[in-house]
Residue, then its C-alpha position, 0 to 999 in steps of 0.5 A: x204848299x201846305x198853306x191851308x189845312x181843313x182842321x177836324x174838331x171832335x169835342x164829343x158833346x157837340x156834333x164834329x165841326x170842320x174848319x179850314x184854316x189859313x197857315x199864313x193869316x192864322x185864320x180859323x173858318x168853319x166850313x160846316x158841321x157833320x150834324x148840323x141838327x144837333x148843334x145846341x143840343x144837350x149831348x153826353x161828355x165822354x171821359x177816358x179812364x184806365x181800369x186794370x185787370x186782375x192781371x195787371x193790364x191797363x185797359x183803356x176805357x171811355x165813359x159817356x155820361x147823360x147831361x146833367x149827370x155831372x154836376x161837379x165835371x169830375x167825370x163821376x155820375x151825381x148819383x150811380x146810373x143804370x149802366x151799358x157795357x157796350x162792347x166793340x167787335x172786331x175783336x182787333x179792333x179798337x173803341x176811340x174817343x170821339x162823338x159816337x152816335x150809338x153812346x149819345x143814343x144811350x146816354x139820351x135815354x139815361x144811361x151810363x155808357x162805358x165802352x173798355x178796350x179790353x185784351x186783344x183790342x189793336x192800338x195798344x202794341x203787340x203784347x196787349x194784342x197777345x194777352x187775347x190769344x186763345x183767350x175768347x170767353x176768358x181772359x178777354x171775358x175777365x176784362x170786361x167783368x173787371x170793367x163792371x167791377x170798376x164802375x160799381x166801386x166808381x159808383x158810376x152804376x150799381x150792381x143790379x143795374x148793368x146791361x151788357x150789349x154789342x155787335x159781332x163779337x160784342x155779341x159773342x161778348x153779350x152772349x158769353x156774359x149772360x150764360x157763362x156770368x149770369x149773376x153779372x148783368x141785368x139784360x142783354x142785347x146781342x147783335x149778329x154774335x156767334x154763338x157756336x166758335x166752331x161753325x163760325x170758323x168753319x162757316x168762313x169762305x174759303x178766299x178767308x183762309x189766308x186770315x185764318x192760317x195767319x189770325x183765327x186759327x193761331x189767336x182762337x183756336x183750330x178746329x181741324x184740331x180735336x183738341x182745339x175743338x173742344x177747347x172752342x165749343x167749351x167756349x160757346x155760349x150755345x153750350x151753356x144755353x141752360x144757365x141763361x136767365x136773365x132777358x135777352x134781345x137778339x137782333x140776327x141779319x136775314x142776310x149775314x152769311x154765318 
């Protein structure tokens, strides 16, 4: 009857906190927090931001910052901080405002964290998920260097001072920033990435083939098609192993089936 609600509070610089509030008393009770450990804890601050890309889209973005870094709350750093490019797999998925534990992990150790939905991220209608067609290593690549460019002219980091790193295809992302934009990043940690497009598809099991006939083949390429597969390992890192020069940490799952 709709007399109670158990409400979620997410304010990001401490730990997600349940309620249950009673509708006809107005009444707001804490039940319990997720991670009791932490409350009264120094935790980072989380600010969205827009960053457009050199073509025009809007890419929704969020910025964690260490305590004490923003003395002022202008969602700026005091001083340009070392940064990290986290970047989110899927890739249609999607980054979200709310406590994350990997950007407090970062954060607590001083880095700026900046996590950007670039193209083809879902939840942001069907033409952004469009841009992203065919578009692995690049467009989908420009975004995530627009979003480094974005916080060097923010001055939230500086040039020499940007990590990228990511699981799945944030590490296809990690891998395709240090061999295909080396000069752009310092470092990066590439977690279960595909370094070769080609026998990442071909390594799919064969109950996938629905999600590829509809997905894969369509928004990244076919590699029964000669065309498409060269198009697809003109895109993978592997090809491009020689221009890799700065330090890279791979961290592979002994039971990830591709």
């Amino acid at each position: 009857d709709k007399r109670l609600w158990t409400v979620m509070v997410d304010r990001v610089p401490e730990p997600v906190a349940f309620h249950l509030y009673d509708r006809p008393g107005k009444k707001l009770t804490k039940l319990f927090t997720t991670r009791p450990e932490l409350e009264g804890k120094a935790l980072a601050s989380m600010h969205p931001v827009e960053i457009k890309s050199r073509d025009g889209l809007t890419l929704v973005a969020y910025l964690s910052l260490p305590p004490g870094t923003d003395k002022d709350g202008n969602g700026r750093p005091d001083k340009p901080l070392p940064m990290v490019l986290n970047v989110h797999g899927g890739p249609w998925a999607r980054d979200e405002f709310g406590y994350h534990g990997e950007y407090q992990w970062l954060a607590n150790r001083g880095y700026a964290v900046l996590a950007v939905n670039y193209r083809g991220s879902s939840g942001f209608g069907k033409n952004f998920m469009n841009a992203a067609t065919r578009e692995f290593a690049g467009k989908m690549h420009d975004d995530l260097i627009d979003a480094v460019n974005w916080a060097v002219r923010e001055n939230v980091t500086t040039r020499d001072k940007v990590a990228i790193y990511g699981g799945s295809y944030g590490g296809y992302a990690t891998l395709t920033g240090l061999t295909f934009t080396p000069e752009v990043f310092a470092c990066g940690v590439d977690i279960v990435g595909p370094s070769n497009l080609i026998t990442l598809i071909e390594s799919f099991p064969a109950y996938w083939q629905p999600f590829l006939e509809g997905t894969w083949y369509k928004r990244v390429g076919d590699p029964r098609n000669e065309d498409d597969r060269k198009m697809l390992l003109s895109r993978s890192p592997i090809t491009k192993i020689d221009q890799l020069r700065k330090p890279l940490l791979i961290a592979q799952c002994a039971n990830d089936p591709r």
